[in-house]
C-alpha positions as CSV (number, residue, x, y, z in Angstrom):
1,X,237.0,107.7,164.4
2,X,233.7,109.8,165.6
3,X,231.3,107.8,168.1
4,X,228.9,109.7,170.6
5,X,225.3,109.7,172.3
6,X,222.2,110.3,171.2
7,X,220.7,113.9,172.4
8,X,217.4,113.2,171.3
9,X,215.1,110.5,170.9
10,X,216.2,107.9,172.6
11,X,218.8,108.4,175.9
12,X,222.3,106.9,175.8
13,X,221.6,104.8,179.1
14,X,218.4,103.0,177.0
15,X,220.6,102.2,174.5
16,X,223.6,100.8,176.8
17,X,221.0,98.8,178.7
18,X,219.7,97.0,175.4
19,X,223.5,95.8,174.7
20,X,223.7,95.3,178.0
21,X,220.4,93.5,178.3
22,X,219.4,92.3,175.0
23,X,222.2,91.5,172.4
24,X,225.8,92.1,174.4
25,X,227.9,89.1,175.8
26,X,226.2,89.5,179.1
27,X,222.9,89.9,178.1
28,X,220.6,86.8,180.2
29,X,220.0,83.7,178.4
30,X,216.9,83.6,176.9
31,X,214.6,83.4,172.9
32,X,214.6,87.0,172.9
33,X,218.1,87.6,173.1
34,X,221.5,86.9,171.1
35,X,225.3,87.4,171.7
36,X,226.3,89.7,168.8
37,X,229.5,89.0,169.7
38,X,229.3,85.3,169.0
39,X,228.4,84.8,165.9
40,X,230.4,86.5,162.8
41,X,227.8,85.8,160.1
42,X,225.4,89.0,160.7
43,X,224.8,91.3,158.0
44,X,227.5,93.7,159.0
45,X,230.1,91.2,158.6
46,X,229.2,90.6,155.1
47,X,229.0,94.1,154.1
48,X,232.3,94.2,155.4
49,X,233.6,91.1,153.2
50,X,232.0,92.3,150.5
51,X,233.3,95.7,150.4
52,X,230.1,97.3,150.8
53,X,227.9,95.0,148.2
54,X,225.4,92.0,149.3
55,X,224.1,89.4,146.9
56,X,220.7,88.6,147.0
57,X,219.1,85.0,146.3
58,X,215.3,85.1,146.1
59,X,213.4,81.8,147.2
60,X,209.9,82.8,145.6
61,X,207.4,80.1,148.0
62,X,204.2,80.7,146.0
63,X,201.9,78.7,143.8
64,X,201.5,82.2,141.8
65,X,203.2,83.4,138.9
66,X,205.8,86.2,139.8
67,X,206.1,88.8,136.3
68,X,209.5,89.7,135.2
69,X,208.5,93.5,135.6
70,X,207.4,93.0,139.5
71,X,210.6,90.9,140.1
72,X,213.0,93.5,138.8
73,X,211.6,95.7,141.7
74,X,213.1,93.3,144.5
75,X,216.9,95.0,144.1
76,X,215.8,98.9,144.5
77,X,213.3,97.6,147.3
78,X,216.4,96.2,148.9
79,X,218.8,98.7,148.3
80,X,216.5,101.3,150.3
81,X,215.5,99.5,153.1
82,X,219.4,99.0,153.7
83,X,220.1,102.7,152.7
84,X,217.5,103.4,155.9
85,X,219.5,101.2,157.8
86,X,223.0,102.7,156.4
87,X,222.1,106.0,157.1
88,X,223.0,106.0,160.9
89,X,226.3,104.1,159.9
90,X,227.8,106.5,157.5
91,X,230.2,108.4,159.0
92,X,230.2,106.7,162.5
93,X,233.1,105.0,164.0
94,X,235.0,104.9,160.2
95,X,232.3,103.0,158.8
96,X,233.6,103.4,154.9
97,X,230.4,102.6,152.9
98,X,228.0,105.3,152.6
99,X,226.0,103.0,150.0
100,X,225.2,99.2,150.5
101,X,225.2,97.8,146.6
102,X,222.5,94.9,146.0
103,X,222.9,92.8,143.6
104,X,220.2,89.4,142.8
105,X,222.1,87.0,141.9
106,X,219.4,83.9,141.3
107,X,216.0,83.5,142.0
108,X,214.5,79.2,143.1
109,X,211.0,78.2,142.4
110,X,210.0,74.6,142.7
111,X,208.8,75.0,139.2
112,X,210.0,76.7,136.3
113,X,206.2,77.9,135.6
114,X,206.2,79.9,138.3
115,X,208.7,82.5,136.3
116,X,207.3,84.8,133.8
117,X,211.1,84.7,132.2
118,X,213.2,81.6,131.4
119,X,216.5,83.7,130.8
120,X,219.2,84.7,133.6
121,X,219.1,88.2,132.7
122,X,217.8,88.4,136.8
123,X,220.0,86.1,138.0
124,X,220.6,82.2,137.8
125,X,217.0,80.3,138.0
126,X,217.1,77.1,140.0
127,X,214.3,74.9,139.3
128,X,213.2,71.9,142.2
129,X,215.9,72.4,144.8
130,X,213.7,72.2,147.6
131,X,214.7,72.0,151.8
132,X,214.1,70.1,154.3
133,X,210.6,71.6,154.6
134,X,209.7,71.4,151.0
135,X,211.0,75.3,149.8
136,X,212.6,76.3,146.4
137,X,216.0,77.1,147.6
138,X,219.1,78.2,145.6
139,X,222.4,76.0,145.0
140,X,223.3,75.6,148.3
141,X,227.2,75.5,146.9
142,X,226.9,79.1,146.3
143,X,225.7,80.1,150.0
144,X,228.5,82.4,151.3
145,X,228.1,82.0,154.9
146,X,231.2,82.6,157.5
147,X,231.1,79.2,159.5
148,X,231.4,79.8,163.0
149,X,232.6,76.3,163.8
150,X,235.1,76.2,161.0
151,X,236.7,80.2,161.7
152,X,236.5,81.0,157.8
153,X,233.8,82.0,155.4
154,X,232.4,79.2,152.8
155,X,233.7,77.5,150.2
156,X,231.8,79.3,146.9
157,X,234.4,77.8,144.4
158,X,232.2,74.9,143.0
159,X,229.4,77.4,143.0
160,X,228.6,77.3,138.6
161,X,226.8,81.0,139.5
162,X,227.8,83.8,141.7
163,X,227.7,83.4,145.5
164,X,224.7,84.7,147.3
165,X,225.2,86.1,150.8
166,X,221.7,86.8,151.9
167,X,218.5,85.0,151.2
168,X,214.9,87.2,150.3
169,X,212.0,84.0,151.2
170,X,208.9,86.1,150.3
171,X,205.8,83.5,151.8
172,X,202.7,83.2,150.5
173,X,200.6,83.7,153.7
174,X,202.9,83.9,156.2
175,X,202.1,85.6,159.3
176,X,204.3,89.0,159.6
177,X,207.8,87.7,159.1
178,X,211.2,86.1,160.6
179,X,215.0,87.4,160.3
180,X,218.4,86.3,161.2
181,X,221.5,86.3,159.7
182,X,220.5,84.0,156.5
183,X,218.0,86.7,155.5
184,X,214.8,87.5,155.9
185,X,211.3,85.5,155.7
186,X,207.9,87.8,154.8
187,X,204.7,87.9,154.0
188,X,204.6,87.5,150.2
189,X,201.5,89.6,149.9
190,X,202.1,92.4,151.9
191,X,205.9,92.8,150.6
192,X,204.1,92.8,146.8
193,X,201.5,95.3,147.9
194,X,203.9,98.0,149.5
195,X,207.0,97.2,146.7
196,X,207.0,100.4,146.0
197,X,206.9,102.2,148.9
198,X,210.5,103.8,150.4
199,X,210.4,101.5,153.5
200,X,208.5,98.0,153.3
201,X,208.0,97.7,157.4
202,X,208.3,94.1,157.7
203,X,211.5,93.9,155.4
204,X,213.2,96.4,157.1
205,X,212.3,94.9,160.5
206,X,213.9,91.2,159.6
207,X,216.7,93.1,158.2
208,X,217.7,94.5,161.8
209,X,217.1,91.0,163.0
210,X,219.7,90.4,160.3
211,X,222.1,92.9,162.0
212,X,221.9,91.6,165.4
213,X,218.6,93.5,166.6
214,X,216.1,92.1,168.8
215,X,212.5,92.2,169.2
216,X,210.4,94.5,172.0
217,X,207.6,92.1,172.3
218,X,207.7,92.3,176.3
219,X,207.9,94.6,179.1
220,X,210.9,92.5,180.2
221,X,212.7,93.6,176.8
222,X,212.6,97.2,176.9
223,X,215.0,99.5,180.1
224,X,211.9,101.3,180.6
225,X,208.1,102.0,179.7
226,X,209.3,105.4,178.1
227,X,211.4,103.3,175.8
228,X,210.5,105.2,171.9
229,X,209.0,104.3,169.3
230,X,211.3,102.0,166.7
231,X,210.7,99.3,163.9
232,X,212.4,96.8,165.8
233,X,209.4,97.7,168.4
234,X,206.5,95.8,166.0
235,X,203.8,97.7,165.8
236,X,205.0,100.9,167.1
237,X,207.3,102.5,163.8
238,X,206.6,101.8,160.6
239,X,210.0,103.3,159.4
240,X,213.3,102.7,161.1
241,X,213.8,105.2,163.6
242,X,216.6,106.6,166.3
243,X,216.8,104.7,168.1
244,X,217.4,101.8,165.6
245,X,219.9,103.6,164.3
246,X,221.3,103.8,167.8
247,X,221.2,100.0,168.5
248,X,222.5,99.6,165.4
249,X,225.2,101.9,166.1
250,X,226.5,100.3,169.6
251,X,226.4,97.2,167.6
252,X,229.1,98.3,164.6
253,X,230.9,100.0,168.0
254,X,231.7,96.2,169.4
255,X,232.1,94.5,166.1
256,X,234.3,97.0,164.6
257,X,237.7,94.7,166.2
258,X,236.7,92.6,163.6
259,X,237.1,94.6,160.5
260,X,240.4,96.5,159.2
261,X,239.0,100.6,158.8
């Protein structure tokens, strides 16, 4: 199995101090930073259960109508923001998927109006199953999660649809966006304005967040001032970069105990 440096870009000891620093088991305790290491429900780990594929459950939270024609967009959107993503994993340290496969599986709106279609040729609709905080959200029964507490992944078998892995929560008005390991949050409006675009920028950053990633919102979360450019950095890339793919890379390097290739 090939791993390495980067020899452009971004420097090797940059990257080393953001596992160090930022998402490694020593990394200081603070809302900026997470132990990759402890938690085996990122992104990666589902790719891996899945044999390359993620399902896709999309909680539409928006008083307007969303057209069967924009809706079938949401799967090639996805399947090229991960294919940026992907990119700087094929290859690397016997990573065997050189395509992640996306597949919706269901879509929940609080009400059925709110679809242009009534059918399930996008997926299984769910109609009124709201949260905590009032959002549409699919059967929960079907969530394939791996449960940290428990040492397994979920029980799907009750679930009458297929299992979803991943949650899209596009957000009518939200302010920029939020990721973790259940998916990612956006801004509704911006996502529908740039659907069509190769990367949407604030997808593709709460995907990272979805890998293990943090955010470079301080001087305290970067080695250096000459740290580059990079999605993860808001504001700074619009497209994922080096030295993403270099995080990201360092990341799969400490995970891959966990996965049989």
């Amino acid at each position: 199995c090939v791993i390495g440096n980067p020899n452009k870009y971004v420097s090797a000891a940059d990257v080393d101090w953001i596992w160090k620093n930022r998402i490694g088991p020593d990394a200081p305790t603070r809302d900026a930073n997470w132990n990759v290491m402890d938690n085996k429900n990122w992104i990666m780990d589902h790719i891996v259960n899945n044999k390359g594929t993620l399902n896709y459950c999309v909680r539409w939270d928006s008083t307007e109508k969303l057209s069967k024609s924009v809706a079938s967009k949401f799967q090639a959107m996805l399947e090229r923001q991960y294919a940026a993503w992907n990119h700087w994993l094929i290859g690397y340290d016997c990573w065997p998927y050189n395509e992640i496969k996306i597949n919706i599986v269901g879509f929940a709106v609080k009400e059925a109006s709110l679809l242009e279609w009534k059918d399930d040729s996008l997926g299984t609709i769910t109609v009124g199953d709201l949260d905590a905080e009032g959002v549409p959200q699919c059967d929960q029964s079907c969530y394939r999660f791996y449960d940290n507490g428990a040492g397994s992944w979920s029980d799907t078998s009750s679930c009458k649809g297929k299992p979803f892995d991943i949650s899209l929560w596009p957000k009518q008005g939200l302010e920029g966006g939020f990721g973790y390991d259940w998916g990612q949050e956006v801004n509704l409006e911006n996502m529908l304005q740039t659907i069509d675009e190769e990367q949407l920028t604030i997808v593709s950053h709460e995907i990272g967040h979805g890998f293990g990633l943090p955010d470079f919102y301080e001087t305290a979360d970067k080695p250096n001032d000459q740290w580059p450019n990079c999605i993860m950095m808001a504001g700074s890339s619009m497209t994922v970069t080096d030295s993403d793919g270099w995080m990201l890379r360092r990341v799969l390097e400490h995970l891959k105990p966990r996965y049989k290739f």
